[in-house]
C-alpha positions as CSV (number, residue, x, y, z in Angstrom):
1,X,9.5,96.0,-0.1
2,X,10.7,93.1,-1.5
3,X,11.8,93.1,-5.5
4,X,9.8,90.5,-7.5
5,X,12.4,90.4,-10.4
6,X,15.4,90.4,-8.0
7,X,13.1,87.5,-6.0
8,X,12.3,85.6,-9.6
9,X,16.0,85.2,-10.2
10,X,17.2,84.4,-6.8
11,X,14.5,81.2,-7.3
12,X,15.7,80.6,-10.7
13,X,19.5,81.1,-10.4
14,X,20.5,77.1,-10.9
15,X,22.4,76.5,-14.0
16,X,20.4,74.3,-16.6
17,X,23.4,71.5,-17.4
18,X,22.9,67.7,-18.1
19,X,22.5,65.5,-14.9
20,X,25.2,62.9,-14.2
21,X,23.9,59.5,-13.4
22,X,25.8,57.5,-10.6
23,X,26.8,54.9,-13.0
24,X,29.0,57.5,-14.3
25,X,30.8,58.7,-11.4
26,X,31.6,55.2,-10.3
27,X,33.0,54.2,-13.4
28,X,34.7,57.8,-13.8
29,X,36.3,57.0,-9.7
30,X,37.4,53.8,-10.7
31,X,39.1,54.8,-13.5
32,X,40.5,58.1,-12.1
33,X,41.2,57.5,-8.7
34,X,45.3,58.3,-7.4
35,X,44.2,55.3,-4.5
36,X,42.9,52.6,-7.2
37,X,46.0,53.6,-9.2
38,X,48.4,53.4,-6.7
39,X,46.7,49.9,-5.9
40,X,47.6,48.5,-9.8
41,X,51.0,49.8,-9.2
42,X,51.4,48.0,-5.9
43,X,49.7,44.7,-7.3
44,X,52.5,44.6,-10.7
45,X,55.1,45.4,-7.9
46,X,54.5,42.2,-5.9
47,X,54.1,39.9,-9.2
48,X,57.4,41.3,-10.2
49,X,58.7,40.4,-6.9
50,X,57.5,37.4,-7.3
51,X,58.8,36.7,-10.4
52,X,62.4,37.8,-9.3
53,X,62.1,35.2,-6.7
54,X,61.5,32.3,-9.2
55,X,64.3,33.5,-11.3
56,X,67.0,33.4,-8.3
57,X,65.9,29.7,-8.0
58,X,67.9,29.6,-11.2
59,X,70.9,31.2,-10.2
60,X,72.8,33.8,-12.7
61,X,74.8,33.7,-15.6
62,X,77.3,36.8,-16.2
63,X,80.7,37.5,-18.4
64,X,82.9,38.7,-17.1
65,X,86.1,40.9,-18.0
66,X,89.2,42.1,-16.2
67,X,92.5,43.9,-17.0
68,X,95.7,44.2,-14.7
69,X,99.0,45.6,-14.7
70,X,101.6,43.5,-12.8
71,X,105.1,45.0,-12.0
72,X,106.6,41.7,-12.6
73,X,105.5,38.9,-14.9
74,X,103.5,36.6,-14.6
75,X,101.9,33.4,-16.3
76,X,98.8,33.2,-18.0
77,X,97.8,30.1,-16.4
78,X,98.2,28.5,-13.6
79,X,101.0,25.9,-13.4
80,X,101.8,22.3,-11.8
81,X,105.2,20.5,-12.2
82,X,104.6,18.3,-15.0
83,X,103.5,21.6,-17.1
84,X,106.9,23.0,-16.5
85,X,109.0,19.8,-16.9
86,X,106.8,19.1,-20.6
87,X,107.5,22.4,-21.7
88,X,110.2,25.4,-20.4
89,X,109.1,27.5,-22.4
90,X,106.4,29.4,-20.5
91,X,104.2,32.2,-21.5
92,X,104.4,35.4,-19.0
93,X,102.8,38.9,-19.0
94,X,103.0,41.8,-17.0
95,X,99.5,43.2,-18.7
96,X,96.6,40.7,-18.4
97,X,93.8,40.3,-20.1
98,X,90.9,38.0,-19.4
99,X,87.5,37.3,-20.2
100,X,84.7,34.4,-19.8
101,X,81.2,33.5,-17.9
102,X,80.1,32.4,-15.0
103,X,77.3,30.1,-13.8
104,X,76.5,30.1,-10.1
105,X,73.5,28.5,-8.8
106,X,72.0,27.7,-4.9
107,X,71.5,24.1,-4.7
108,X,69.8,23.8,-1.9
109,X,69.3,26.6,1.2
110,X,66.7,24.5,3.4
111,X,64.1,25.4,1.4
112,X,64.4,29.3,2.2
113,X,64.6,29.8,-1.4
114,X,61.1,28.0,-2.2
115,X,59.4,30.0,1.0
116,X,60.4,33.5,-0.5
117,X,58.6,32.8,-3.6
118,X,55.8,31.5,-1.9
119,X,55.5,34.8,0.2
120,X,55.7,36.9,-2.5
121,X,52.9,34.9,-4.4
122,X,51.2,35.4,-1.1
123,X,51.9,39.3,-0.9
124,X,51.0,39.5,-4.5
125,X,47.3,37.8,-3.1
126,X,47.0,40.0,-0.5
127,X,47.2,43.0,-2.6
128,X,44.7,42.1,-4.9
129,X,42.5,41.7,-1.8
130,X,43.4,45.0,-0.9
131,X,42.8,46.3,-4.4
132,X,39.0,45.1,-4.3
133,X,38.6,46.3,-0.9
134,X,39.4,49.8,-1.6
135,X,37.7,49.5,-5.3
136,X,34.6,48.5,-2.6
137,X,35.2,51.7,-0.2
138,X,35.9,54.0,-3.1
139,X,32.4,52.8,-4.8
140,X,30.4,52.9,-1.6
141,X,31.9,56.7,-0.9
142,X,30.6,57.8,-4.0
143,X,27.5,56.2,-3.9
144,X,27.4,57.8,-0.2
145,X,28.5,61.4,-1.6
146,X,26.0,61.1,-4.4
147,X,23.1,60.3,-2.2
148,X,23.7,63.2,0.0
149,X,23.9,65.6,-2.9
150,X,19.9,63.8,-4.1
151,X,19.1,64.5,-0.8
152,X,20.1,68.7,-0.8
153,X,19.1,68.7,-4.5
154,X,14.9,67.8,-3.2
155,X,15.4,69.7,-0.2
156,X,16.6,72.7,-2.0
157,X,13.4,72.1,-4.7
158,X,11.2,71.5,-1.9
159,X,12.3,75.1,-0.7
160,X,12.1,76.6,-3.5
161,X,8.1,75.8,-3.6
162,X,8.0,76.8,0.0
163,X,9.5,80.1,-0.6
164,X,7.0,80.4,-3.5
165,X,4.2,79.8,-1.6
166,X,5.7,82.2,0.9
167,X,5.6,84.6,-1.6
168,X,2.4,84.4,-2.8
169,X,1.3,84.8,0.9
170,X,3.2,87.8,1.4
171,X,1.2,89.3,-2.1
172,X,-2.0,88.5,-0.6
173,X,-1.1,89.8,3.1
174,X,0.0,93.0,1.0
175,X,-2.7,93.2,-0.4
176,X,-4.8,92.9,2.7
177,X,-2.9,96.1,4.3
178,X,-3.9,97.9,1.3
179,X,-7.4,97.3,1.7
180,X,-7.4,97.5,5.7
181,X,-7.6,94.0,6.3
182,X,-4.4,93.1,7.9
183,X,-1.7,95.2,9.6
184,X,1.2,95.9,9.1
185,X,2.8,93.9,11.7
186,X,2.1,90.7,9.3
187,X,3.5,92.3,6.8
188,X,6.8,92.4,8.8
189,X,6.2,88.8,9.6
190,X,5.9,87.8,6.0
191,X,9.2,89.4,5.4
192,X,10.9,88.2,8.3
193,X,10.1,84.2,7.2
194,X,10.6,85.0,3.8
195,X,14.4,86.1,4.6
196,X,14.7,83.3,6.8
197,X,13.9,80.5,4.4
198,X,16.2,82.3,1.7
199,X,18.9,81.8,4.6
200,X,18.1,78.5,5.0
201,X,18.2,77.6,1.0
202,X,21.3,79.6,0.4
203,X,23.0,77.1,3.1
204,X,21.0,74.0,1.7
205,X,22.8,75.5,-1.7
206,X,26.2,75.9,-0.3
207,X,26.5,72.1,1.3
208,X,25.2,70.6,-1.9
209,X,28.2,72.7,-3.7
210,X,30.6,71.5,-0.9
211,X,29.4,67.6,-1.3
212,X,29.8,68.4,-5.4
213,X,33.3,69.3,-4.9
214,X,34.3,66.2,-2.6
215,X,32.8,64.0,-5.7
216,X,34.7,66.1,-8.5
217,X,37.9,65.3,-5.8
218,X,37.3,61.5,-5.9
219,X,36.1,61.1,-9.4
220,X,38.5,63.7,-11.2
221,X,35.1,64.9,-13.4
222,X,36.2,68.7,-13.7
223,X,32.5,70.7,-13.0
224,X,29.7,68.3,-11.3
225,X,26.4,70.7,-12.1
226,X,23.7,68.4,-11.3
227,X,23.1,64.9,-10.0
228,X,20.4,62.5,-11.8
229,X,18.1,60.7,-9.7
230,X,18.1,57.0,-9.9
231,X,15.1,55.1,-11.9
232,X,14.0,52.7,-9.6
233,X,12.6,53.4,-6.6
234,X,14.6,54.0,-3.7
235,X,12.7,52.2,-0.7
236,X,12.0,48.4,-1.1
237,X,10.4,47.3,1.9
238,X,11.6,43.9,1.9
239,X,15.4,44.3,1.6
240,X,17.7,40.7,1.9
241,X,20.4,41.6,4.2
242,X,21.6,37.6,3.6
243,X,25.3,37.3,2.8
244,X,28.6,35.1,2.1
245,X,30.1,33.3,4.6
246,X,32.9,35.3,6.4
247,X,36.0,33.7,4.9
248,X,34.7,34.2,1.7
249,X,35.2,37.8,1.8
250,X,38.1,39.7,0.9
251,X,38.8,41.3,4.4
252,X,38.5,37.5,5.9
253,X,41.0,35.9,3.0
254,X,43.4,38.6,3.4
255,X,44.1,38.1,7.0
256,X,43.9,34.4,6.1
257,X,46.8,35.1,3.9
258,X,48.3,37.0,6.5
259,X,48.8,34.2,8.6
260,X,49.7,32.0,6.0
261,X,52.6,34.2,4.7
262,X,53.8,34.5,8.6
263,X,53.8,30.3,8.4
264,X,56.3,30.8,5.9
265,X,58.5,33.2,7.5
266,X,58.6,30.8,10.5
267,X,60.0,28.2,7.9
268,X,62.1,30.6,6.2
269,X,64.4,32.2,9.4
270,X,64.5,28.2,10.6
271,X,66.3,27.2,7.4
272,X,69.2,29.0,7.9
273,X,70.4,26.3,10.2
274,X,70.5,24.2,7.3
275,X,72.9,23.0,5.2
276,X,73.8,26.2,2.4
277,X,75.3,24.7,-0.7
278,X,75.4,26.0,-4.0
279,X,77.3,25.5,-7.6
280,X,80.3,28.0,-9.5
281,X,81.6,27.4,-12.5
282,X,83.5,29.4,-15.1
283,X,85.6,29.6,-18.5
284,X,87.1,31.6,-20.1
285,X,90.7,33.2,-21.6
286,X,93.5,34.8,-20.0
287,X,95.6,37.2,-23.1
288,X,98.8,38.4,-23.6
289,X,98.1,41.9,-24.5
290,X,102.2,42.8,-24.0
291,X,102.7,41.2,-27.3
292,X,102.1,43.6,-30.5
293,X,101.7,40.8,-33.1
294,X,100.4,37.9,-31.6
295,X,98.3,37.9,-28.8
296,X,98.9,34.7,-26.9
297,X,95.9,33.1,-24.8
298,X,95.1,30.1,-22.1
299,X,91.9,28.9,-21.4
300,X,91.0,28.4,-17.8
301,X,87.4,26.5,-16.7
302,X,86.1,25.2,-13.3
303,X,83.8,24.0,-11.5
304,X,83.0,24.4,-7.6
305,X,80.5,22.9,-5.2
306,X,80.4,24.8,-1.8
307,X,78.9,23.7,1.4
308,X,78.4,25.7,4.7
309,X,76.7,24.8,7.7
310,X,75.9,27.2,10.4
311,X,77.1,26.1,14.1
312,X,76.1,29.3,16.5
313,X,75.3,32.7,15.6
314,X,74.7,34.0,18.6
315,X,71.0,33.8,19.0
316,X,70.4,35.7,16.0
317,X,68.7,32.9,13.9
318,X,66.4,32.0,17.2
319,X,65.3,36.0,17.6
320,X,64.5,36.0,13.8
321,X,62.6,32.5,14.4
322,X,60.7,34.0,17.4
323,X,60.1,37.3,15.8
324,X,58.4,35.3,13.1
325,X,56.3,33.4,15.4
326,X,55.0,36.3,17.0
327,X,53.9,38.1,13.8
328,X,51.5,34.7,13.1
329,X,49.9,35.1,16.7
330,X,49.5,38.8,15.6
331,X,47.9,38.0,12.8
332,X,45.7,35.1,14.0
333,X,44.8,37.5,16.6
334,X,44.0,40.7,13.8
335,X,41.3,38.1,12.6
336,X,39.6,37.4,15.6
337,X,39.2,41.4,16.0
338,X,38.2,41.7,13.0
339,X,35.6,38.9,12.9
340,X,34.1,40.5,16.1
341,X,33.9,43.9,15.0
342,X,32.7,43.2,11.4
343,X,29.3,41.1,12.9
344,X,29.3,44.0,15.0
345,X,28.5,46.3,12.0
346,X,26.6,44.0,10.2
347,X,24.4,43.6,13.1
348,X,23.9,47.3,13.5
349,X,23.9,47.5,9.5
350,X,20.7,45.9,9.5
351,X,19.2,47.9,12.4
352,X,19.6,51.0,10.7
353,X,17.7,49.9,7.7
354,X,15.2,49.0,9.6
355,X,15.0,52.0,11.8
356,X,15.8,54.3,8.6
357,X,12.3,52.5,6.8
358,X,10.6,53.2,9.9
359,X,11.4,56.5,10.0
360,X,10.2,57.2,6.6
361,X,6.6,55.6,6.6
362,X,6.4,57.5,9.9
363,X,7.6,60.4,8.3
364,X,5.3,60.4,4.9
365,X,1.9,59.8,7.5
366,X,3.0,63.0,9.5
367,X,3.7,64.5,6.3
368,X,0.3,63.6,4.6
369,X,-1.4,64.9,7.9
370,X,-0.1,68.2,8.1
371,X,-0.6,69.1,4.2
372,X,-4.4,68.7,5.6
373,X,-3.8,70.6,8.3
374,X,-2.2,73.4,6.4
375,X,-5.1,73.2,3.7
376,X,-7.9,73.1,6.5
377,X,-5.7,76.1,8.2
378,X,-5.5,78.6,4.9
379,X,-9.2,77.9,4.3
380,X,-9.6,79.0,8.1
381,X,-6.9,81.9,7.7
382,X,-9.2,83.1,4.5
383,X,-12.0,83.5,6.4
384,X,-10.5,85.7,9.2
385,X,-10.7,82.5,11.9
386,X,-7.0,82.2,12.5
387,X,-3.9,84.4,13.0
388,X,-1.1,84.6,10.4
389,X,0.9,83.4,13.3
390,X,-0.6,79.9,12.8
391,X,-1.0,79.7,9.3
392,X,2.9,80.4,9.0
393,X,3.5,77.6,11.8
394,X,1.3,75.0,9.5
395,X,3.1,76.3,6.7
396,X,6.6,75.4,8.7
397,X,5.7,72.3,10.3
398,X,4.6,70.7,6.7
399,X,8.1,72.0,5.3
400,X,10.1,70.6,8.3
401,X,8.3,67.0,7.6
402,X,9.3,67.3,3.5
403,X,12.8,67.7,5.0
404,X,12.5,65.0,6.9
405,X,10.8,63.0,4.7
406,X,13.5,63.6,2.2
407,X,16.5,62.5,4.5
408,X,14.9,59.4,6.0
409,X,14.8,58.1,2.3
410,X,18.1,58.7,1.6
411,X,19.7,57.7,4.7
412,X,17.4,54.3,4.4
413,X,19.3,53.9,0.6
414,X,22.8,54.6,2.6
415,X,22.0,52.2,4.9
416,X,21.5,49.4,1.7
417,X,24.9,51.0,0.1
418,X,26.8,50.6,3.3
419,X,25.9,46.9,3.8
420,X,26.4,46.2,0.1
421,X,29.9,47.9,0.8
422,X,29.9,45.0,4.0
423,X,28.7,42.1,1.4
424,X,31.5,43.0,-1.0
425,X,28.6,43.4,-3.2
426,X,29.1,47.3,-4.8
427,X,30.4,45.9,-7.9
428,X,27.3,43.7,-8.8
């Protein structure tokens, strides 16, 4: 015998907690997410590269400071023989002092210099693409994970009614055992579908926990209780599947950029052959420190121009050259599959939409068919015309088309998510 209170709380067991819309879990994932994070980190990373490129354009400034120890004196300047003849009397140390800055700049390296800044202005573009990309994954997985929990959340609801209706079936089968009606063999049957649809909502319940979980994961919200349904209305026959052109999306520019920033690599390990030449200059002071009351100084300054020119290395600069070359091909080539593979999945994109809406007008006509059916077959199993055998199958059959029904319309809204997710579009 089956316990009505124990069976009234089973049914009524969800905890009553404010629904979460899916506005909020995307803007919660954006804004929590380690992957979107790590993305900002990595986009400031390449702008400071970036920026450090620039600045060695400039060359460096430093002072600079030594201290020796000599075991025999020495001067504190260097000398020609006019400065000895004018004066003898020349000023020696064997603990030397000196200080001053230096200015050293590259005045020209073949234009290497100018390519490295323009491939880390490149690589700092090519992580912003990246960073909407994944912004554009990480939306459309939510959305996905959220539509999946809809979806269990009317399933389970539609079950619940079943089992009701299950319930009030057994009452009157029970009743018709007590009066001699039925026998007891349907009242095993009752029980045995009644246990078997509480199998089949406790699982329903258990995935819809699961799919909670993997959106508290994403979005970092600590207890996900219930999901609210959306306000509009989820199937829109007439759906436009138009979009950009190609290269205007993000996964197009970046490998754009790719090939662009493996142009400038080509031109980068060719410069070395160039002439290298670039500025030194210093001044400063050279102390005395030997002497207690006077310290005794010399001030030194110069500036250098160097030039070097490289004759044969080997084959090194070549390798480096054709190393560079081949990345370009690799990355023209990257495009080309990726251009083939995305019209691939816009192309089947599209189909699914249109097989998913199918699906669902086909499903709510077998679905309004079979609640007649079932009404037509309790009216018949009242009046003693039909088994209880049938009357359950009815029962089933309409269940299994709710189900049905129910998935078809949220894979149909999955479908429009995904190629929003293709479009670049799950920020609009």
């Amino acid at each position: 015998m089956i316990n009505i209170k124990t069976f009234i709380i089973f049914l009524l067991s969800t905890m009553i907690a404010s629904a979460i819309s899916l506005d909020k879990l995307v803007e919660q994932g954006l804004a929590n997410n380690s992957l979107i994070k790590k993305n900002n980190l990595e986009v400031e990373l390449t702008r400071l590269k970036k920026d450090e490129n620039k600045a060695s354009k400039y060359g460096e400034i430093d002072i600079t400071g030594s201290y020796t120890h000599y075991n025999l004196p020495r001067t504190l300047a260097p000398l020609t023989p006019i400065a000895i003849q004018q004066n003898s009397d020349i000023a020696t140390t064997q603990d030397l002092f000196s200080t001053g800055i230096q200015y050293s700049v590259p005045l020209f390296t073949g234009g290497a210099l100018d390519r490295e800044v323009d491939i880390s202005s490149i690589s700092q573009k090519i992580m912003q693409s990246k960073k909407r990309l994944d912004r554009e994954q990480l939306i459309y997985n939510i959305r996905s994970l959220y539509l999946s929990a809809l979806s269990l959340q009317d399933i389970i609801k539609s079950q619940r009614k079943y089992l009701m209706s299950l319930y009030s079936l057994h009452k009157i089968i029970k009743k018709g055992v007590d009066i001699g009606r039925n026998g007891e063999i349907e009242i095993l049957k009752s029980k045995a579908i009644l246990q078997e649809s509480k199998g089949q909502l406790e699982v329903s319940k258990s995935s819809l926990n699961m799919i909670r979980s993997n959106l508290s994961s994403i979005t970092h919200i600590t207890k996900i209780n219930n999901i609210e349904a959306p306000k509009r209305k989820i199937i829109v026959k007439n759906i436009s599947t138009n979009f950009k052109k190609l290269d205007d999306l993000e996964r197009f520019k970046m490998q754009d950029l790719e090939i662009e920033k493996s142009e400038k690599r080509v031109f980068k390990a060719k410069a070395i052959n160039k002439p290298q030449v670039s500025l030194n200059s210093y001044i400063g002071y050279n102390y005395d420190i030997d002497q207690i009351d006077l310290i005794e100084s010399e001030q030194l300054w110069q500036v250098g121009v160097n030039a070097k020119l490289r004759v044969f290395d080997f084959g090194k600069t070549s390798a480096r050259v054709q190393q560079a070359k081949i990345a370009k091909l690799k990355a023209v080539t990257k495009k080309i599959e990726i251009d083939e593979k995305f019209k691939n999945l816009i192309a089947k994109a599209q189909l699914e939409i249109e097989i998913a809406f199918i699906e669902y007008e086909t499903n709510l006509s077998t679905l309004n068919l079979l609640k007649e059916t079932q009404r037509i077959e309790e009216a018949k199993y009242s009046a003693e015309v039909i088994t209880l055998n049938e009357l359950l199958l009815a029962k089933s059959k309409t269940q299994l088309a709710k189900s049905k029904l129910i998935q078809s319309k949220y894979k149909y809204q999955n479908g429009i998510y995904y190629l929003d997710y293709l479009r670049e579009r799950g920020d609009i």
